[in-house]
Phi, psi and omega in degrees: 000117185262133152235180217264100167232033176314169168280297146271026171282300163320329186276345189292314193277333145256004158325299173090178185286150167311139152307116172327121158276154176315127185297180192284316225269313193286016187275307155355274203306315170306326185320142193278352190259315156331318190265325166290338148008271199302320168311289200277342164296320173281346164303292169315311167284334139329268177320305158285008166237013145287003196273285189332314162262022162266323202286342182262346187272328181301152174275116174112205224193171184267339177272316173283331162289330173271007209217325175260328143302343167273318158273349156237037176243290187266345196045053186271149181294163173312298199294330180259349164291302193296317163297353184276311162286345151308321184276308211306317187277129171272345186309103168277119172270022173265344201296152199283153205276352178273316183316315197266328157301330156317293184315311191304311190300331192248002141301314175296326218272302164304356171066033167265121189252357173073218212229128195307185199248312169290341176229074199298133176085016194222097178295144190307345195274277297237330196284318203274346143277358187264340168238003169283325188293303205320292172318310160322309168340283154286329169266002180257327185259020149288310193316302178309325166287316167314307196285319168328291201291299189288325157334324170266336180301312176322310165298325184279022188232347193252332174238043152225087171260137203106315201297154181326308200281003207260233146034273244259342188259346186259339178311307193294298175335320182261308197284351174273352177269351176272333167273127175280134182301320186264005154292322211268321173299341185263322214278325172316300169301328166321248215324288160285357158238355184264274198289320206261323191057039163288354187289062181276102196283332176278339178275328188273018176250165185102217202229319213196168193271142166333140173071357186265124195238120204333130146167165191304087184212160207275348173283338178269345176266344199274317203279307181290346168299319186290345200240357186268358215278298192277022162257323176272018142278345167304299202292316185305310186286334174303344189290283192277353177263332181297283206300338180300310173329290197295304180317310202275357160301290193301307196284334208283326193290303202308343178269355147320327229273162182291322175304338188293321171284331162304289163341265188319330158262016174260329211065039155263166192322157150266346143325303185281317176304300222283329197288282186314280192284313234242300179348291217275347164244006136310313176306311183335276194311334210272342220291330189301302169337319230242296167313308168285333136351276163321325194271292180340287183325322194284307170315314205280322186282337164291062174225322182282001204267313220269335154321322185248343155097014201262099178340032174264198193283356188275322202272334166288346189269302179306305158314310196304336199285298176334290191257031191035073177256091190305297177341289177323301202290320194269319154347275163334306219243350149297296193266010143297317180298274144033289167310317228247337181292302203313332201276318197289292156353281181288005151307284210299338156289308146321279198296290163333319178278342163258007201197099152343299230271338189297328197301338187263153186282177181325308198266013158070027168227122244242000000 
């Protein structure tokens, strides 16, 4: 009796049956760009619809806020305020808050942000485009300059370490980064436009100079550059010493690492060593930081918009709070959220494309 002990025959039999390849769909799900989607689509709902039931937790209301500004402003009676805000107003603040979170949702959903409270016919996207470019402006070509400037302080301080600039940059670097961007924005006008008066804090407030009316010319980008200057000198000194900081953390490990040392006994430039080996994988840890940074900053200004008087989205965020205007409030702070999932996003994408291995999933699909 012969039996069959070929190899492969043996190999068949504890190979055991093939393995299923992964279907097109759970290859989907696994995918690294589909699960942050879903991650940063839950996050954004998460977030609005904590916005929607904090903005209802302030005291009072948008009608009770005009009905008490109208008796200690105009000194009008209760009864005559009140009838004023009927008409003026469509808001009912008795309506059930599940109606109105629905309605909020499928609104969102239709990319609809409803309708301002205080300013019946003027919908929050319209508002809220009329005050988003200034703050884009100012704060992304300050980021740039701020991240610029410390990125390079950051290398001369990681490889002349000890050295003056080295000290003097870490010195500066903490303490203005220890200082909240609107104190340091009240101590600029004290201090430069008050005590020393090097300030001109009245010419310099606003979006733009009076009577001066938008378009592509070198006086209207040279006049809002000037009126952009103390808000983007706030982000800047707040700033540009963290990234130095940090950049000469992230080059002082890449000059540790063997490749670096290897590079340097083949005898290549230092040039090329510091651009190729050393540059480019220092940035790597900065880029998520640099993203979240940016969207957060965007958040982050109304404390500096409303100091200097500068028409952006910190300072329409600061009024809607005022006279409670929810539509507006949740609008804002949606597209502050909104900033901060895309730029986390567009990290975590920039890293995957530069690092294989971040793209793969549980299941190793990449």
């Amino acid at each position: 009796m012969t039996t069959d002990a070929s190899p492969a025959h043996a190999a068949t039999e504890t190979a055991g049956p093939p393995r299923p390849r992964p279907s097109f769909v759970r290859g989907v799900l696994n995918s690294f760009i589909v699960r942050r989607l879903v991650r940063s689509a839950f996050v954004v709902w998460v977030v609005a619809t904590g916005v929607f039931l904090l903005v209802r937790l302030l005291p009072g209301n948008p009608v009770d806020v005009y009905i008490n500004q109208q008796i200690s402003l105009y000194g009008k009676t209760y009864e005559q305020a009140a009838a004023e805000a009927q008409v003026y107003f469509r808001f009912d603040p008795a309506s059930n808050i599940v109606q109105q979170y629905v309605e909020y949702l499928l609104g969102l959903l239709r990319g609809d942000m409803g309708s301002s409270i205080t300013t019946p016919g003027v919908s929050v996207a319209e508002k809220i485009a009329t005050y988003l470019p200034w703050t884009l402006y100012s704060v992304g070509l300050a980021l740039i300059i701020s991240i610029s400037i410390g990125l390079i302080l950051g290398m001369i301080m990681a490889y002349r370490r000890g050295g003056i600039i080295d000290n003097l940059v870490t010195v500066i670097g903490s303490t203005f980064h220890a200082i909240p961007n609107y104190l340091l924005a009240i101590l600029i006008v004290v201090v430069g436009a008050v005590q020393l008066g090097i300030i001109d804090y009245a010419r310099m407030r606003g979006n733009m100079s009076p009577g001066l009316e938008p378009e592509l010319s070198f006086r209207f980008l040279s006049d809002i550059g000037y009126h952009a200057t103390l808000p983007m000198l706030t982000y800047i000194l707040t700033t540009a010493g963290t990234w130095a900081l940090i950049m000469k953390s992230s080059t002082t490990q890449i000059l540790g690492e063997d490749y670096v040392t290897v590079a340097k006994a083949r005898g290549l430039k230092d040039v090329r060593i510091q651009s190729d080996y050393v540059g480019r994988n220092a940035l790597l840890p900065l880029i998520a930081q640099i993203a979240t940074q940016a969207g957060f900053v965007v958040g982050g200004a109304i404390f500096v918009e409303q100091t200097f008087s500068y028409e952006g989205i910190g300072l329409l965020l600061f009024e809607s709070i005022n006279t409670r205007d929810y539509p507006t409030i949740q609008g804002v702070l949606l597209v502050v959220t909104i900033t901060v999932v895309l730029a986390n996003l567009a990290a975590d994408l920039i890293n995957a494309a530069l690092d294989p291995r971040i793209r793969l999933g549980a299941g190793g699909a990449a």
